[in-house]
PyMOL CGO cylinders between C-alpha atoms (Angstrom):
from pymol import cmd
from pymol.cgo import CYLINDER

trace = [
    CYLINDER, 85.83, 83.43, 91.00, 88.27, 86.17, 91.23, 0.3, 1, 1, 1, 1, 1, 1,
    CYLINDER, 88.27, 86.17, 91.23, 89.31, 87.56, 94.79, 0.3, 1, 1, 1, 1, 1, 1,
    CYLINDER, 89.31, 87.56, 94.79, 88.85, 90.83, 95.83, 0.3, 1, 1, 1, 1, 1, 1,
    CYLINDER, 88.85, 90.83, 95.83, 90.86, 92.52, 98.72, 0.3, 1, 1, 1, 1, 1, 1,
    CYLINDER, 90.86, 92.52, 98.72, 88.45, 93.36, 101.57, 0.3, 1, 1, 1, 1, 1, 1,
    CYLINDER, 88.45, 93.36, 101.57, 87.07, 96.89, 101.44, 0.3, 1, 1, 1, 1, 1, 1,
    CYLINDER, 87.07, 96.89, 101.44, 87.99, 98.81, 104.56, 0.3, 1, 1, 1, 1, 1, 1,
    CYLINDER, 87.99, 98.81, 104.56, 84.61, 101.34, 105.85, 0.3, 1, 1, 1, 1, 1, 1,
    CYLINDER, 84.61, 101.34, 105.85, 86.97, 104.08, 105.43, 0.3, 1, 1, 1, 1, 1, 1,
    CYLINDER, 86.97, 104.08, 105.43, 87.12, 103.34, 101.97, 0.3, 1, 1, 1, 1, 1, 1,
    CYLINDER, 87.12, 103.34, 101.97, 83.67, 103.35, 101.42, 0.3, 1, 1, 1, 1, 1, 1,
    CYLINDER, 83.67, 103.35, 101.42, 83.34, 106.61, 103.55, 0.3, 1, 1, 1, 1, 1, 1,
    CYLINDER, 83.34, 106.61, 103.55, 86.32, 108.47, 101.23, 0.3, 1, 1, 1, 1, 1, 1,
    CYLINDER, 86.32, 108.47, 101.23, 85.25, 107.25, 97.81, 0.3, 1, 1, 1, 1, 1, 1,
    CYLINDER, 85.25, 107.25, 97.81, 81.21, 107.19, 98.42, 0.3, 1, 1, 1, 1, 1, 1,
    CYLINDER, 81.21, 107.19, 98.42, 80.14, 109.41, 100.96, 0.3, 1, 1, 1, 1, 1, 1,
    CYLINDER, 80.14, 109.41, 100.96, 82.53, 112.45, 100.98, 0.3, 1, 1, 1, 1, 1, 1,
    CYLINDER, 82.53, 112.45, 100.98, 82.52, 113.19, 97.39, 0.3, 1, 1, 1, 1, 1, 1,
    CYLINDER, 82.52, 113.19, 97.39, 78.52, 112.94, 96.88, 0.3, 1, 1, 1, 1, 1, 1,
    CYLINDER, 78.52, 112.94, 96.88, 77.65, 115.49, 99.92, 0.3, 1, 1, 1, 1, 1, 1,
    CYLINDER, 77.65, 115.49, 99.92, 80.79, 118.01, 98.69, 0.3, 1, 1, 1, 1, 1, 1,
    CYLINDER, 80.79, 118.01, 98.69, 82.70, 117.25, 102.73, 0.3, 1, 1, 1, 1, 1, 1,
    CYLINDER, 82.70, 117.25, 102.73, 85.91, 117.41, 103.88, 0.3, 1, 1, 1, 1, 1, 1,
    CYLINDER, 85.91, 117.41, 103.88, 87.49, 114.83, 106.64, 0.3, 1, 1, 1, 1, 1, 1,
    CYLINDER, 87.49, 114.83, 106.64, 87.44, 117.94, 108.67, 0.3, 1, 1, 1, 1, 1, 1,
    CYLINDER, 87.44, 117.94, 108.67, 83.57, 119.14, 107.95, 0.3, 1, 1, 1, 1, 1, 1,
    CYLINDER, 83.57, 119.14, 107.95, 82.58, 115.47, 108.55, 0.3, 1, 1, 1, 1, 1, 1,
    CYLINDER, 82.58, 115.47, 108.55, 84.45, 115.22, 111.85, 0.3, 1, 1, 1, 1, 1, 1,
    CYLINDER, 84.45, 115.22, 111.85, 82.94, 118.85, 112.77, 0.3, 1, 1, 1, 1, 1, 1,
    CYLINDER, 82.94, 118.85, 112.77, 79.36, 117.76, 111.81, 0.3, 1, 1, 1, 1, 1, 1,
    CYLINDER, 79.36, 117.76, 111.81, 79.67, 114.61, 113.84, 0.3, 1, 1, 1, 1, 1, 1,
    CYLINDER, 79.67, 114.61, 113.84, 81.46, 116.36, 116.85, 0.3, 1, 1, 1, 1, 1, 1,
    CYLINDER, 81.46, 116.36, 116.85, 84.66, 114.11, 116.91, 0.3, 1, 1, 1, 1, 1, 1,
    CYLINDER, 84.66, 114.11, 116.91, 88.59, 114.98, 116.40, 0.3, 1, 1, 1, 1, 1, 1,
    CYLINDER, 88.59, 114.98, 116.40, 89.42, 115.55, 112.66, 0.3, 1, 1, 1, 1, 1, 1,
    CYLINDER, 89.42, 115.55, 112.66, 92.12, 112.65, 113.76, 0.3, 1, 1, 1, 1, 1, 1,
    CYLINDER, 92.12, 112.65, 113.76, 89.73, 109.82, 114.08, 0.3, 1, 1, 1, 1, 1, 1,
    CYLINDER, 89.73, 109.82, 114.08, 88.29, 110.58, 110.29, 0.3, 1, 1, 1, 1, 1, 1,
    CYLINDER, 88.29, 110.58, 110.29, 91.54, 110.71, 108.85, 0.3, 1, 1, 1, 1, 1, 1,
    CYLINDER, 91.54, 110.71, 108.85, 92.39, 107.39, 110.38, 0.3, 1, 1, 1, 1, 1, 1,
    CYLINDER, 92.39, 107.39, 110.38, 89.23, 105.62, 109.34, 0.3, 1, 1, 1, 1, 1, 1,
    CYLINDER, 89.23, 105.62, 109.34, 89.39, 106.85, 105.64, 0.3, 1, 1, 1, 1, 1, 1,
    CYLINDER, 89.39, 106.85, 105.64, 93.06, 105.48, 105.44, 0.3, 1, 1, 1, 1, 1, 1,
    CYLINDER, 93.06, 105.48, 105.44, 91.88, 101.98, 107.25, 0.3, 1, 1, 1, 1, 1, 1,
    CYLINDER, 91.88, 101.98, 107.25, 94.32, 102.66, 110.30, 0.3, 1, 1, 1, 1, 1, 1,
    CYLINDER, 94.32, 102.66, 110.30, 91.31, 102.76, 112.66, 0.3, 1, 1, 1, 1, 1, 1,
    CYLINDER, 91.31, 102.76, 112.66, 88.31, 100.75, 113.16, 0.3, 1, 1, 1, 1, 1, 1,
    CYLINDER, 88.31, 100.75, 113.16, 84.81, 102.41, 113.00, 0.3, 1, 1, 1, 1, 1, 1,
    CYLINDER, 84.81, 102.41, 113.00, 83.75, 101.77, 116.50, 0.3, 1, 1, 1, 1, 1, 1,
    CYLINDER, 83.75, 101.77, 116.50, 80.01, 102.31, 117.65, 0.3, 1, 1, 1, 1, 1, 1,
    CYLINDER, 80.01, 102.31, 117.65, 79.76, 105.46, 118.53, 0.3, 1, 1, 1, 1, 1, 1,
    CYLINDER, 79.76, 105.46, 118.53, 81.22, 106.62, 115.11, 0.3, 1, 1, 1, 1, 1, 1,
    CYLINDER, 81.22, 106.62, 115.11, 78.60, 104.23, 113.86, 0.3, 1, 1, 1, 1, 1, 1,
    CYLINDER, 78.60, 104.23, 113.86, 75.91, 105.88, 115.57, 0.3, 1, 1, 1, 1, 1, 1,
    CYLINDER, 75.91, 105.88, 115.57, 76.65, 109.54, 114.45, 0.3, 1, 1, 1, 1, 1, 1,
    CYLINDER, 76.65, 109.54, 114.45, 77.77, 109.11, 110.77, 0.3, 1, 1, 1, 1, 1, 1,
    CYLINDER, 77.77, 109.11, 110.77, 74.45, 106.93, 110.67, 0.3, 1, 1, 1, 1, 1, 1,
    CYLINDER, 74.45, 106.93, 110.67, 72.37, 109.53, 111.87, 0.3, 1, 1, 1, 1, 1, 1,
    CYLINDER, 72.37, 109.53, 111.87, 74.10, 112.28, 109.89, 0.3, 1, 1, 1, 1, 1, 1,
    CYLINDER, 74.10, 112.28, 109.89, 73.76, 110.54, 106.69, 0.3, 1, 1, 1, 1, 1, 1,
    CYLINDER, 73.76, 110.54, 106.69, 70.04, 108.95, 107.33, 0.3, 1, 1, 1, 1, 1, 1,
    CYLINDER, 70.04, 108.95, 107.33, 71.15, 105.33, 108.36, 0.3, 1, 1, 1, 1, 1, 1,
    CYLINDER, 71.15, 105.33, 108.36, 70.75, 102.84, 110.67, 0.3, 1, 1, 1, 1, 1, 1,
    CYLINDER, 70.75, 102.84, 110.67, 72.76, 103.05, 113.66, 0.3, 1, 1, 1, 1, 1, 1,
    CYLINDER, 72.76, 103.05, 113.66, 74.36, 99.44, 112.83, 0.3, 1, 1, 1, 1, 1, 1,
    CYLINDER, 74.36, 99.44, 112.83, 75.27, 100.31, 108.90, 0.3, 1, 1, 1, 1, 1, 1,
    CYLINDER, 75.27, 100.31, 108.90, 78.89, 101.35, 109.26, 0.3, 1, 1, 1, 1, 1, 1,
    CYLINDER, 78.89, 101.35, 109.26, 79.38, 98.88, 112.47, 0.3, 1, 1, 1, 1, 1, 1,
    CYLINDER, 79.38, 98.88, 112.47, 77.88, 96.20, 110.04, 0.3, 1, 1, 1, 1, 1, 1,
    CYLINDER, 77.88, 96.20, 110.04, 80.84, 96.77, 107.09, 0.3, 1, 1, 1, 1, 1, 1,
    CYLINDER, 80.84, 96.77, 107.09, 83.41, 97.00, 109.83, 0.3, 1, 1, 1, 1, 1, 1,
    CYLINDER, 83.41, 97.00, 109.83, 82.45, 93.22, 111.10, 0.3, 1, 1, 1, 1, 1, 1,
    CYLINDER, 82.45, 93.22, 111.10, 82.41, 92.52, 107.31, 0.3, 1, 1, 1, 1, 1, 1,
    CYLINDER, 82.41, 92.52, 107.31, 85.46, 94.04, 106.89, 0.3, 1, 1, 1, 1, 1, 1,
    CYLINDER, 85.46, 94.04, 106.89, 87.23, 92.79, 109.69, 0.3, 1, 1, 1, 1, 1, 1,
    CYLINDER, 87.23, 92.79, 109.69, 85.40, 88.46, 109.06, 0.3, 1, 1, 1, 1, 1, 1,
    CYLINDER, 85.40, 88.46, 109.06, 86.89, 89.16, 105.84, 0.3, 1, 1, 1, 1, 1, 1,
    CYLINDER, 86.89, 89.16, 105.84, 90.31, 90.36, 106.77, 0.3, 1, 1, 1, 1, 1, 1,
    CYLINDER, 90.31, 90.36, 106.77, 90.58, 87.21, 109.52, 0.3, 1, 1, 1, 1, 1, 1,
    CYLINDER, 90.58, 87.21, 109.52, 89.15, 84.45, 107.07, 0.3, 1, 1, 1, 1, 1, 1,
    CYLINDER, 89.15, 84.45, 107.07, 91.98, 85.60, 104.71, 0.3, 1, 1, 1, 1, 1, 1,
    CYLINDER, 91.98, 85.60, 104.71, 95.07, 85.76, 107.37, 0.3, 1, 1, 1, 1, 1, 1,
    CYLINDER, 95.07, 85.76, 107.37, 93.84, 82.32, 109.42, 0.3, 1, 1, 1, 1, 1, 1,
    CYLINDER, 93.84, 82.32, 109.42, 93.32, 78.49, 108.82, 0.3, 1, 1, 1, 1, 1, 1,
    CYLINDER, 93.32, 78.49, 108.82, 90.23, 77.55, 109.80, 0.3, 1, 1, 1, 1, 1, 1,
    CYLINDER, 90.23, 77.55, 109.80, 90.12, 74.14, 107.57, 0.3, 1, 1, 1, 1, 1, 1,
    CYLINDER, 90.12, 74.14, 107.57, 90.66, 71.72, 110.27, 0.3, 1, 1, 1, 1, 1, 1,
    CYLINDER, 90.66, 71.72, 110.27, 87.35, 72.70, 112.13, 0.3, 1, 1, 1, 1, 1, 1,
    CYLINDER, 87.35, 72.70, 112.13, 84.69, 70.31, 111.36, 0.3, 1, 1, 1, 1, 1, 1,
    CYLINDER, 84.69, 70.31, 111.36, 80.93, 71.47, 112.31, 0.3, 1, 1, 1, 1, 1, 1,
    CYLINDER, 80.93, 71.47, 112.31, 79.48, 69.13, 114.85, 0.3, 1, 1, 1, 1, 1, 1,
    CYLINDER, 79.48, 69.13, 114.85, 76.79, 67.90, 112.96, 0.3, 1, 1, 1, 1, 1, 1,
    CYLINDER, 76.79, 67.90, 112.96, 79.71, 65.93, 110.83, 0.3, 1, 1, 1, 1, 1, 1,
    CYLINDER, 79.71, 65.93, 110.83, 80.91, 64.58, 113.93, 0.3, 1, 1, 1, 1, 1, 1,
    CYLINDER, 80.91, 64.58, 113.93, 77.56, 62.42, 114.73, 0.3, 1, 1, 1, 1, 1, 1,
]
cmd.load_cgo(trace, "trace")
């Protein structure tokens, strides 16, 4: 099974999102009310999406308030599980 790099929200909000409703970083960030900053950052995976950004990009593009909050914990279990060790943690259950 090959390995894929994890895919940062921004990414998904740059390569999915902006192109299929014709926006800019800076129309997005007007439409949701934030700095045109805090876009740019996301799309380039130098900031997290927090949940407040979760909350308005979800209700501009007709999602749940969790969706973007949800790939950001995926993002960031997959980012961890990649940088740390966790093979020498055995699940209780084994130690019965």
């Amino acid at each position: 099974m090959a390995d894929f790099a994890p895919i940062h929200p921004g990414e998904v909000l740059a390569e999915d999102f902006l192109p299929d409703y014709g926006l800019s970083q800076r129309k997005l960030a007007e439409l949701i009310g934030v700095p045109p900053r805090r876009i740019n950052e996301i799309v380039h995976g130098k900031r997290a999406i927090t949940p407040d950004t979760s909350i308005r990009l979800g209700r501009l593009f007709g999602q749940s308030e969790t969706f973007w909050l949800n790939l950001q914990q995926r993002y960031d279990v997959e980012v961890t599980r990649s940088r740390t060790d966790f093979s020498f943690i055995d699940p209780l259950a084994s130690l019965r």
